[in-house]
N, C-alpha and C positions, 0 to 999 in steps of 0.2 A: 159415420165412423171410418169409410175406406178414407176420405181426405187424411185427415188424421193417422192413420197409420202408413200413408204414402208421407207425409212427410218428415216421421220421425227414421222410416227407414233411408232417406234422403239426409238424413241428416247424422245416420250411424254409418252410411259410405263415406260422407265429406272428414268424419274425426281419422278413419283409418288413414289416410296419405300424411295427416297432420301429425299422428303418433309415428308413423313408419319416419317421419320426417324429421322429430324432435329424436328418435332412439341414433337416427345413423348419426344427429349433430352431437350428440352424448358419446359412444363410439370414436367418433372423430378425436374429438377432445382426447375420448383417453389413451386413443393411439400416438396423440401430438403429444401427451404429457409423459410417455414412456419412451418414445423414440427422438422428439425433438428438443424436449427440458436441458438433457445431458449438455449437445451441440451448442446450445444456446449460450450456457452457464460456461461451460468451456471458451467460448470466443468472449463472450464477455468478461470475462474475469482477468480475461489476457489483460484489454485494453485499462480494464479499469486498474489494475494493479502500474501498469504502465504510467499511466494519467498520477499513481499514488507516489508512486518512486520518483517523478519528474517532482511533485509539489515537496516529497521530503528534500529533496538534493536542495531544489530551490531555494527554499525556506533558511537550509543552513548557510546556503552562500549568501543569501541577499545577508543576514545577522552577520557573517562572519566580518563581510567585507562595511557594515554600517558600526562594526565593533573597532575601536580607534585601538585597545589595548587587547588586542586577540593573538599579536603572536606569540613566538613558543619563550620566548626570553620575559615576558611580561606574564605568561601562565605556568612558568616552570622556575624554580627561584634554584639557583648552584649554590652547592656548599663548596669551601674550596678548604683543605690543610695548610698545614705553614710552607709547605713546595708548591703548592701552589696546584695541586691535583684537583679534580673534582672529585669529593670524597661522597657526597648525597645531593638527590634531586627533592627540589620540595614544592609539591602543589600547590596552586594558587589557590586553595577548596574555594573561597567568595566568589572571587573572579570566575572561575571553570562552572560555579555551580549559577552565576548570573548567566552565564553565555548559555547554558545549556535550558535553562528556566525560557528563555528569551527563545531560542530556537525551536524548544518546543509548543511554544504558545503560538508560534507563528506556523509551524507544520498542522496543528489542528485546525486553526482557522483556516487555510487551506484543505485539508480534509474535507472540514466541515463546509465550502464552499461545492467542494467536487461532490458530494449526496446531494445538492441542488441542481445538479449538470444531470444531463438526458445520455444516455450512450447509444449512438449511434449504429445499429449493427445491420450490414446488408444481407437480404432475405440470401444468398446464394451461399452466406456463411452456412448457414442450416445443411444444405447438402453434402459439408464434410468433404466438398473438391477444394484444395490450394485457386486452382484456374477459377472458379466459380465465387469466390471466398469476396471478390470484388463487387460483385454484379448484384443487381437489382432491387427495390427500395429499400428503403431502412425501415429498422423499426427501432424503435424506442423505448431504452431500459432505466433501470434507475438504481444507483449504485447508496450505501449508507454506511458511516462508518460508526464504529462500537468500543465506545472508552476511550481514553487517551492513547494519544502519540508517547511510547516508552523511547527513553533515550537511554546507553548502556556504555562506559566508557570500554575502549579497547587498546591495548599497548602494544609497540612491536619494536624489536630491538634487529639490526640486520648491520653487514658489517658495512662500512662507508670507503674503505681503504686499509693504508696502515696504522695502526694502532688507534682507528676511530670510529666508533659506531652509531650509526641512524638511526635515531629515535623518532618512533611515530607515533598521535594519541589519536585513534577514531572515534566518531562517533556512531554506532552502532543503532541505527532510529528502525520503527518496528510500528505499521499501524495497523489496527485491526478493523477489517471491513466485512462485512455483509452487504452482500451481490443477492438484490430480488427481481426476478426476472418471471413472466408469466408460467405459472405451475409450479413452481417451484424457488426456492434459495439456498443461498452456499455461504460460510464464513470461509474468510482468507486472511492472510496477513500478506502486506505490504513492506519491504524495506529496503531501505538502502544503507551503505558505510559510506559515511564521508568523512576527510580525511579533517580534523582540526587544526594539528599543527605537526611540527616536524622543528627538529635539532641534530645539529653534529658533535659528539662527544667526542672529545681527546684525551686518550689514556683508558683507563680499567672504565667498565660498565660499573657506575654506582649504584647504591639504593633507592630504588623508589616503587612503594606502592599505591596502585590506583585500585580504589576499588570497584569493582566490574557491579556499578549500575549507577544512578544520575548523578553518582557526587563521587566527591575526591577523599579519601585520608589519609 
């Protein structure tokens, strides 16, 4: 019987370093998800919102410039009186709302390219020093995006000289992401304004309304 009980008490010393060992790896964990999650999500959100706003600008230059009939005289129609004034602005809605269909199709597809992309984040970002923010290896995140790229028109009237004013139509683009990073995740949105087109008006500010979201009336 003593065999027997020498090796079961050999064998309740060898669990204790194994439990003492698994509790400080659990501990660990939840001191990294309390104190490092925040630093993480913060540094990555930067890059990846960056990485978002580079593919929206993108997205609308490369359309803008493969669009043959995108400037402002081909998406904005003048009415003009018997003087020859411009009395009303009138929207191209087809035209404005293909360009805008076409731009956004190509910013999701770009979105949806960057949730396949790994984000790069160097371990010295964790420590929350600027100096450190550079240094030592990466690790590797992974960023996803949630619904569509919202496109939302914007107008801006400013004066241009004497008796002429600068008309601007933005595009107002908005993408929604989800940032998952170990322990934890964050939604954000991404955007940028890009600028569509631009006119010089001479004489009175005429009529025109845009309606503030992906189309024109």
């Amino acid at each position: 019987m003593r065999p027997s009980c020498q090796i079961y008490r050999r064998k309740n010393r060898l669990a204790w370093p194994v439990i003492l060992f698994l509790s400080a790896l659990v501990l660990l964990a939840f001191i990294a998800e309390r104190q490092l999650a925040p630093i993480i999500l913060t540094a990555a959100e930067m890059q990846t919102e960056q990485r978002a706003q580079r593919i929206l600008f993108n997205s609308a230059r490369d359309v803008l410039l493969e669009q043959k009939d995108g400037g402002y005289n081909d998406l904005i129609e003048l009415s003009l009186n018997e003087a020859g004034e411009i009395i009303f602005l009138e929207p191209q809605t087809a035209k404005i709302n293909l360009l805008i269909s076409n731009i956004s199709l190509r910013a999701e597809e770009g979105i949806t390219a960057l949730s396949q992309e790994k984000i790069n984040l160097p371990l010295g970002a964790l420590t929350g020093s600027a100096l450190l923010s550079d240094f030592g290896p990466l690790l590797q995140l992974s960023a996803r995006s949630i619904g569509k790229v919202q496109v939302e028109l914007q107008e801006e009237f400013s004066s241009a000289g004497v008796n002429q004013t600068r008309h601007k139509i933005y595009l107002q683009m908005t993408a929604q992401m989800q940032l998952i990073v170990p322990f934890s995740s964050r939604r954000f949105t991404a955007q940028n304004c890009i600028l569509l087109t631009e006119g010089v008006i001479v004489g009175n500010v005429p009529y025109l309304y845009l309606q503030n979201s992906s189309g024109l009336e």
